[in-house]
C-alpha positions as CSV (number, residue, x, y, z in Angstrom):
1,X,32.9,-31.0,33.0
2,X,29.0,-29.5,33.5
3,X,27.4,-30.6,36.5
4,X,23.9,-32.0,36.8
5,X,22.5,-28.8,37.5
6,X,24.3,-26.7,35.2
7,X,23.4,-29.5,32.3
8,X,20.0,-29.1,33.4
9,X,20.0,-25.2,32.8
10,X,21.9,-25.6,29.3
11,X,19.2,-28.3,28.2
12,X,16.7,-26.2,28.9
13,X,18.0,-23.6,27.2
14,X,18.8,-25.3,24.0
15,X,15.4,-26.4,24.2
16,X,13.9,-23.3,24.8
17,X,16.6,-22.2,21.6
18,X,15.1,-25.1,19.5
19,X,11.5,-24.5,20.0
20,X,11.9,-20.6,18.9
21,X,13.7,-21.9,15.7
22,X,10.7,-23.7,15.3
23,X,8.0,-21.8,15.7
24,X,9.7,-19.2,14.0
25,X,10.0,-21.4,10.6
26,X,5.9,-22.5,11.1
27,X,5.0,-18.7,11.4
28,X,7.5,-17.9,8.2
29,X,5.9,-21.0,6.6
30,X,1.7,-19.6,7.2
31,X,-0.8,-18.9,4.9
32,X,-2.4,-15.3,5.9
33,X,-5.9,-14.6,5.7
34,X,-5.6,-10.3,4.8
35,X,-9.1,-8.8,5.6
36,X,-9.1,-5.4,3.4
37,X,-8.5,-2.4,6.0
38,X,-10.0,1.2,5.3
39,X,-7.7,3.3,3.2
40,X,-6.1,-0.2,1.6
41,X,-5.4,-0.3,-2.3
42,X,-4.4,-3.2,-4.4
43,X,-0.5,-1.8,-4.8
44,X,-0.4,-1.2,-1.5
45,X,-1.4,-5.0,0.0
46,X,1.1,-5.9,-2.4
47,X,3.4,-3.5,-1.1
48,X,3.0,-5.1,2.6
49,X,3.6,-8.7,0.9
50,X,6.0,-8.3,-2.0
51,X,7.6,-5.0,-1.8
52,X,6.7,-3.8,-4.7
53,X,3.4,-4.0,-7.3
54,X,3.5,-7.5,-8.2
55,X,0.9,-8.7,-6.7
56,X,-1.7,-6.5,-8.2
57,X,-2.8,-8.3,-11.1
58,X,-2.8,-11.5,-9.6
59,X,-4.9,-9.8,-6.6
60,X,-7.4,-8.2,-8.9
61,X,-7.7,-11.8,-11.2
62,X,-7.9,-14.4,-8.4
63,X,-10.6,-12.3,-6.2
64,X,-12.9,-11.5,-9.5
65,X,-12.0,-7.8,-9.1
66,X,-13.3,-6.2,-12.0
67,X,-11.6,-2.5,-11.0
68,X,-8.0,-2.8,-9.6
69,X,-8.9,0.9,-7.8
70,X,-11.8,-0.4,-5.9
71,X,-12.2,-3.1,-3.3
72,X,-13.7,-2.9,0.0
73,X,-13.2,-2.9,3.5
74,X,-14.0,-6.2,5.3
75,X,-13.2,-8.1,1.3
76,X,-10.9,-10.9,2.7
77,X,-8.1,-12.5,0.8
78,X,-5.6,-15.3,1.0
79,X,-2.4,-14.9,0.4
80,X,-0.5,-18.1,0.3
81,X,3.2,-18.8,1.7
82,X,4.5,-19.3,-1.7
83,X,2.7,-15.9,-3.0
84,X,0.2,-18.1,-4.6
85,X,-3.4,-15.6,-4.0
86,X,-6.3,-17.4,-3.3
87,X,-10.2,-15.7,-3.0
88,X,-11.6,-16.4,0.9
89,X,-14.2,-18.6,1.2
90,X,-14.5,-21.5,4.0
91,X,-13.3,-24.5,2.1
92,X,-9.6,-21.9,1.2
93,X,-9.6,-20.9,4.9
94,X,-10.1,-24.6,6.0
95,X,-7.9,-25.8,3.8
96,X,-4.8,-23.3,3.9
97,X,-1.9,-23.3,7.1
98,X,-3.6,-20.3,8.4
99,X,-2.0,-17.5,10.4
100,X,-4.6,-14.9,11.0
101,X,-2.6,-11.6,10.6
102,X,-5.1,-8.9,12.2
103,X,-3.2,-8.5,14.9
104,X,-0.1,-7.6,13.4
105,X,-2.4,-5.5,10.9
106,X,-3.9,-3.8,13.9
107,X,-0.8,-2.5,14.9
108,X,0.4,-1.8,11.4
109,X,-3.1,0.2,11.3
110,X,-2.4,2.5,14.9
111,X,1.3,3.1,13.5
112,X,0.3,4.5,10.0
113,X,-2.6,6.3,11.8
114,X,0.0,7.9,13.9
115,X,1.9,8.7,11.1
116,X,-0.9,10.0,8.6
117,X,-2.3,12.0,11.5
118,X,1.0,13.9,12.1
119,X,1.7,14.3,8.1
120,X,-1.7,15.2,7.9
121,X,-1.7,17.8,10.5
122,X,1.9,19.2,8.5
123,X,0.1,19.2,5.2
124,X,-3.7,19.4,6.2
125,X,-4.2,22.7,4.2
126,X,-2.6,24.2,0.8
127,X,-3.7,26.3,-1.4
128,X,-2.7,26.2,-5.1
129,X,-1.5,29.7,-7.2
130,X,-3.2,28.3,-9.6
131,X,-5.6,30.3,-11.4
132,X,-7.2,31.0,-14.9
133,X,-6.1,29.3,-17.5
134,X,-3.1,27.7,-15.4
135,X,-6.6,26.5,-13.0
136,X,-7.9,25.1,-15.8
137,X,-4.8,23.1,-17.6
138,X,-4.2,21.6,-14.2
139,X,-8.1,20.2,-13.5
140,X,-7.9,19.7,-17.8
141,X,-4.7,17.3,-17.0
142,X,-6.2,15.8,-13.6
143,X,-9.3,14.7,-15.1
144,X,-7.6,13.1,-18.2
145,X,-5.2,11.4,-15.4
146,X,-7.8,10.2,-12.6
147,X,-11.2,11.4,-13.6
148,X,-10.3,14.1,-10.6
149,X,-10.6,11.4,-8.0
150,X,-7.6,12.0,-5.2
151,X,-7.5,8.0,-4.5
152,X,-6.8,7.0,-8.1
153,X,-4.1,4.2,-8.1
154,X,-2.4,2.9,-10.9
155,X,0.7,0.8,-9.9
156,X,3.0,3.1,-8.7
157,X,1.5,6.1,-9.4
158,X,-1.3,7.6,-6.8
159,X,-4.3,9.9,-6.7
160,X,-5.4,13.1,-8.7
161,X,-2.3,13.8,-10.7
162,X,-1.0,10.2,-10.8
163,X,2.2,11.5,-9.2
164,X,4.6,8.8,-8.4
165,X,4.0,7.3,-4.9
166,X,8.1,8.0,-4.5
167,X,7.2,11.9,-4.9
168,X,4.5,11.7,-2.3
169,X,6.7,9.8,0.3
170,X,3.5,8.3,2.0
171,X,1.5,11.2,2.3
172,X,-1.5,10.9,0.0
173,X,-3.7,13.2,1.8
174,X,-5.3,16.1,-1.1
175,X,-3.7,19.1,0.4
176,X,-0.2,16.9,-0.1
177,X,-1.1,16.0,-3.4
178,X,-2.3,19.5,-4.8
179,X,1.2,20.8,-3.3
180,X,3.7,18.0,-4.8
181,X,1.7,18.4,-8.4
182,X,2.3,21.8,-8.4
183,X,5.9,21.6,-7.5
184,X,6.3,18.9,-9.8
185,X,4.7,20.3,-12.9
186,X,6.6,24.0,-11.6
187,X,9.8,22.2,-11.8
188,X,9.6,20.5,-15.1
189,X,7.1,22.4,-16.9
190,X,7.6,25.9,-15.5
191,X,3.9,25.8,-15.8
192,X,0.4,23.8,-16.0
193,X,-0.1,25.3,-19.5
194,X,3.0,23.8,-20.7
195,X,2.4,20.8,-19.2
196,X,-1.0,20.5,-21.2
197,X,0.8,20.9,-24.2
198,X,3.5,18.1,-23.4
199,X,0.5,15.7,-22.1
200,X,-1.8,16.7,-25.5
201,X,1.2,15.8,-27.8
202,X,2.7,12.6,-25.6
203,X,-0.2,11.3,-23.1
204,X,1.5,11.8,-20.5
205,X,3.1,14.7,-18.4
């Protein structure tokens, strides 16, 4: 038998239990609005939604962005609770079930600030062998694969030498970038020449 008091405490509790539940399924249930953050790309607010790339397209299409490798810091979007992607503007914003994620984006900002300072300060200088004609097959291949631009995107692959954003793991600083292309193209190529050759024959490398 639960006395008075102790029904009291388990009331409030179950309460207390019920109303988390709750506001737990409302925040689940949101519409965010996502306001572009410096150093954002396309595959990588899709990342933070979907966990992988499919989101791009339908980010690039529904916000009348003609160039999936450019958008801008401060462009704000609205991405649905069903993954539906909507362009902001007031009548969306007034109209959606918004929960107004900069918060949480501020924090997610500070952590991968954190961590890009301390990979950047690991990888912050590296200089390529690279020379001659093996100097000129890699900035041959780099402008054939990103016009020479380090923050190139293209799904899954990232910068210069559209490397694989696996290969990278998160560090897409230049220094990072020139090292993992050289190791990459070292290890399957044996060198940049070759790995001319294979991209002049295939279009890719």
């Amino acid at each position: 038998m639960i006395s008075k008091k102790n029904f009291a405490k388990v009331s409030a509790t179950l309460g207390a239990v019920a109303l988390g539940v709750s506001a737990t399924a409302t925040a689940a249930n949101a519409d965010t609005i996502y306001t572009v953050q410096s150093g954002d790309t396309l595959s990588g607010i899709s990342y933070k939604f979907a966990k992988d790339n499919s989101m791009v397209n339908d980010l690039a299409k529904k916000n009348n962005i003609q160039d999936i490798n450019k958008i801008y810091v401060g462009q704000k979007l609205i991405i649905k609770s069903d993954g539906e992607i909507q362009e902001y503007n007031a009548q969306n914003a007034a109209n959606a079930n918004v929960a107004n994620n900069n918060t949480q984006a501020t924090q997610q900002q500070a952590a991968q600030a954190q961590s890009q300072q301390a990979q950047s300060q690991a990888s912050q200088s590296y200089t390529s062998n690279a020379s001659g004609s093996e100097a000129a097959a890699k900035a041959w291949i780099a402008a054939r694969e990103s016009g020479g631009n380090y923050g190139a995107t293209n799904g899954q692959y990232i910068g210069k030498y559209q490397l694989s954003a696996s290969y990278l793991n998160g560090d897409y600083s230049a220094a990072n970038q020139e090292r993992v292309a050289d190791q990459y193209v070292a290890s399957r190529y044996g060198s940049w020449q070759n790995a001319q050759a294979h991209w002049q024959a295939n279009g890719w490398y």
